[in-house]
C-alpha positions, 0 to 999 in steps of 0.5 A: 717838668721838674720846676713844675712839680716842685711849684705844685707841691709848694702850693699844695703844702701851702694850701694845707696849711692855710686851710687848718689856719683858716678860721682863727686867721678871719678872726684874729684878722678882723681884730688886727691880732694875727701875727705878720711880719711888719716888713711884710706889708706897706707902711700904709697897711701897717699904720691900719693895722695900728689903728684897728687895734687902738680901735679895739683897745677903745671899744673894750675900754668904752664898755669896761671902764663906765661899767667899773665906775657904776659898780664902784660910785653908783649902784648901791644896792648889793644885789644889783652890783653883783648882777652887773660884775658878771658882763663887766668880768667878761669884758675885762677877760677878753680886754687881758686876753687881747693884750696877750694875744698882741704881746705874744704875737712874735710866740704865735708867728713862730709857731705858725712858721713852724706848722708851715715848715711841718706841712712842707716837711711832709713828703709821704702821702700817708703824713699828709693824710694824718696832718689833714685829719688832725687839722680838720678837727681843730678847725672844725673845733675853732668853728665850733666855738665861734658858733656857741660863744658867739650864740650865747653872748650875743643872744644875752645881749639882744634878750637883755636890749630888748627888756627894758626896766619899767619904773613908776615915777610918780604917777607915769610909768617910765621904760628905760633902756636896758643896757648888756654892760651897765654903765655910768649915768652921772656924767651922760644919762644912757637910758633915754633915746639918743644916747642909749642906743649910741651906747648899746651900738658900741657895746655890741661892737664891743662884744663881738670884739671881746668874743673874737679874742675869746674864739681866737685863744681857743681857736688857736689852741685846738689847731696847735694842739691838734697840729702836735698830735699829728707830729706826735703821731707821726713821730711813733711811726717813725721813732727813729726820726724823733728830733727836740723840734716837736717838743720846743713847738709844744713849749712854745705852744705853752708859753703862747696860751698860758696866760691866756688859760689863766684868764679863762678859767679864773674868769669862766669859773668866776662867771659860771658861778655869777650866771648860777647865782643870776638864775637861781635868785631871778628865777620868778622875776626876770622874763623867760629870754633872759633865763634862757640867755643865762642857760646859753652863756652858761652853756657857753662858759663850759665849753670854754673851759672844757676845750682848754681842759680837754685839749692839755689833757689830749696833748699830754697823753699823746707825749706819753704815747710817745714812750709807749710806742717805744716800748711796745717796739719789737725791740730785742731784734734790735742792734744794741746801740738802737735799743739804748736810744730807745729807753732814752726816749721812753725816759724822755716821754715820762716828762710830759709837756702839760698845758698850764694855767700861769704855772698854776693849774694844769689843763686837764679833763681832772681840772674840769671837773673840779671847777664844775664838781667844787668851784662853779655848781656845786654851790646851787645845788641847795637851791635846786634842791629847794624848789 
C-alpha cells in the first residue's frame, strides 16, 4: 500500500511539473534546444538532435547572410537599405538568442532539475495549490507569446509574399516576387519563378525557427520567474524554512536569460523604431496589409519587451516581500535567538536579485517605459502631429 502510494505522488509531482514545462519543451523541442542529458538517449537520437540544430543554424544563416550582402554591396538607395535592416535584425536577434539558448543549456537543465525537485518537495496540499497557480500563469504566458509573436511576424511575412514590386520595364510592365527578408541577387536572381518561391520556403522555415527561439527565451522566463514566485511565496509562509536553495535558482535563472534580455531589448527597441519610421514615411505608398502587419509586428515587439520587463520587475518585489513578511511577523512573542534570524533575513531581503540585460540595464516596469517614452515612440510623434 505503501509502495503504491509513493509511485502515486512520484506521478503526481511529475505530472505538475511537466505540465508548467510543457509548451516551451514543444518549442524549444522542435529546434533541438531543450536541455537533456546526452547519456539519455541512444547515439542515433543524439546524432538527430545534432543535425536538427546544424539544420537550424543553416535556415537562419540562409536568411541572415544573402540579406547582410544585399544591405551591404547591392541596394544603394538609403531609403531602401534601412527598410530591409528591419527583417535582417530580427533574423540576426533569434540566430544570437539560438547560440544562447545552445550554450546555456546545462544553466537550463539545471534549473529544470531544480523546479522538479521543488515539485517533489512539495508535500502539503496547500504548496502544491500555490506552484500550480503560479505554473498556470506562466504557461498560459508562454502560450501567449507564441499566439502574438507568431500572428505578427508571420502575417508580415505572408502581406509582404503576396505584394509583389511592379516595375515597367520598357514598355511591359513586370511583377517581381517580394521577398520578407531581401536577399542577394547577384549571384541567383530571386525574383523569378522557380527560385523565388524556393527562396520565400526556406525563409518562412527560417522564421518560424527564429520566432520558436524568441517564444522559447520568453517562454522559458515566465515559468522560471513565476515558478520563484511560488517558492518565494511559500517560503513567507514559512520563514523559518528560508534556505540559500531559492535565492541560487533565481541567480541562475539570471545567468540563463541575461544574454538573451540583452538582445531583445536592444534589438525590439531598435526594430520598434525601424517599424514606426517604416509606418510613418510609407504610410500612402505601401497597400492597407502591409501596414497593418507593421502595426501587428509593432504590436508584437512591445509585448516582447514588456514580458521580460514585467517579469524582473515581479521577481524583485517578491525578494522584497520576502523582508516584509518578516517584519510584519508578530515578532516580539518570539525567543531571542528567532528574532536575531529574522533581522537577517530582512537585511538579506534588501539585496534583491534583479533580472538584468548583460549587467547593463535592469528589467523592470521603469525600463519599459523608458524604451517606449524616450527610445522607440517618442521620435514619431512630430510625425503624428504632422498629419
Amino acid at each position: 500500500m505503501k509502495c503504491a502510494t509513493h509511485e502515486s505522488a512520484i506521478d503526481t509531482y511529475r505530472r505538475d511539473n511537466d505540465y508548467s514545462l510543457q509548451v516551451n519543451r514543444w518549442l524549444l523541442k522542435s529546434i533541438g534546444a531543450w536541455p537533456e542529458s546526452s547519456m539519455k538517449y541512444s547515439v542515433t537520437r543524439n546524432i538527430l538532435k545534432t543535425v536538427l540544430r546544424l539544420t537550424c543554424h543553416l535556415l537562419i544563416a540562409f536568411t541572415v547572410v544573402p540579406s547582410m550582402l544585399y544591405i551591404i554591396f547591392e541596394e544603394k538607395d538609403f531609403r531602401l537599405r534601412l527598410k530591409a535592416v528591419g527583417p535582417f535584425s530580427h533574423c540576426l536577434m533569434g540566430g544570437i538568442n539560438y547560440c544562447s539558448l545552445l550554450h546555456h543549456g546545462s544553466h537550463i537543465r539545471r534549473s529544470i532539475e531544480h523546479m522538479e525537485n521543488d515539485w517533489r518537495m512539495a508535500k502539503r496540499e496547500h504548496d502544491r495549490e500555490v506552484m500550480l497557480r503560479n505554473a498556470r500563469i506562466g504557461r498560459t504566458i508562454a502560450g501567449v507569446c507564441a499566439l502574438i509573436m507568431q500572428g505578427g511576424i508571420l502575417s508580415y511575412n505572408l502581406a509582404r509574399g503576396m505584394s509583389p514590386i511592379i516595375e515597367v520595364i520598357g514598355n511591359e510592365t513586370v511583377a517581381f516576387g517580394r521577398l520578407p527578408c531581401p536577399s542577394f541577387n547577384m549571384i541567383v536572381d530571386t525574383r523569378f519563378s522557380p527560385v523565388y518561391e524556393v527562396v520565400l520556403v526556406f525563409q518562412f522555415l527560417s522564421i518560424i525557427v527564429v520566432n520558436n527561439v524568441t517564444i522559447g527565451g520568453c517562454g522559458l522566463t515566465a515559468v522560471f520567474a513565476m515558478h520563484a514566485c511560488g517558492q518565494l511565496n511559500m517560503v513567507m509562509l514559512r520563514l523559518h524554512e528560508l534556505v540559500n536553495e531559492k535565492r541560487e535558482f533565481l541567480s541562475r535563472m539570471e545567468t540563463v536569460i541575461r544574454q538573451i534580455c540583452f538582445v531583445e531589448l536592444v534589438g525590439c527597441t531598435f526594430n520598434l523604431c525601424m517599424l514606426g519610421y517604416y509606418t510613418i514615411t510609407e504610410l500612402h505608398e505601401e497597400s492597407a496589409n502591409t501596414i497593418i502587419s507593421y502595426i501587428m509586428v509593432l504590436i508584437s515587439m512591445m509585448f516582447n519587451i514588456f514580458i521580460f520587463c514585467f517579469f524582473g520587475e515581479l521577481v524583485m518585489d517578491q525578494c522584497k516581500k520576502v523582508g516584509e513578511a518578516a517584519y510584519m511577523t508578530n515578532w516580539y512573542y518570539l525567543p531571542r535567538k528567532t528574532v536575531f534570524a529574522l533581522i537577517l533575513i530582512i537585511l538579506r531581503s534588501r539585496i534583491t536579485v534583479k533580472i538584468t540585460a548583460a549587467k547593463v540595464f535592469h528589467m523592470s516596469i521603469a525600463t519599459f517605459g523608458v524604451v517606449m517614452q524616450k527610445d522607440s515612440l517618442a521620435y514619431i510623434a512630430p510625425y503624428i502631429n504632422s498629419l
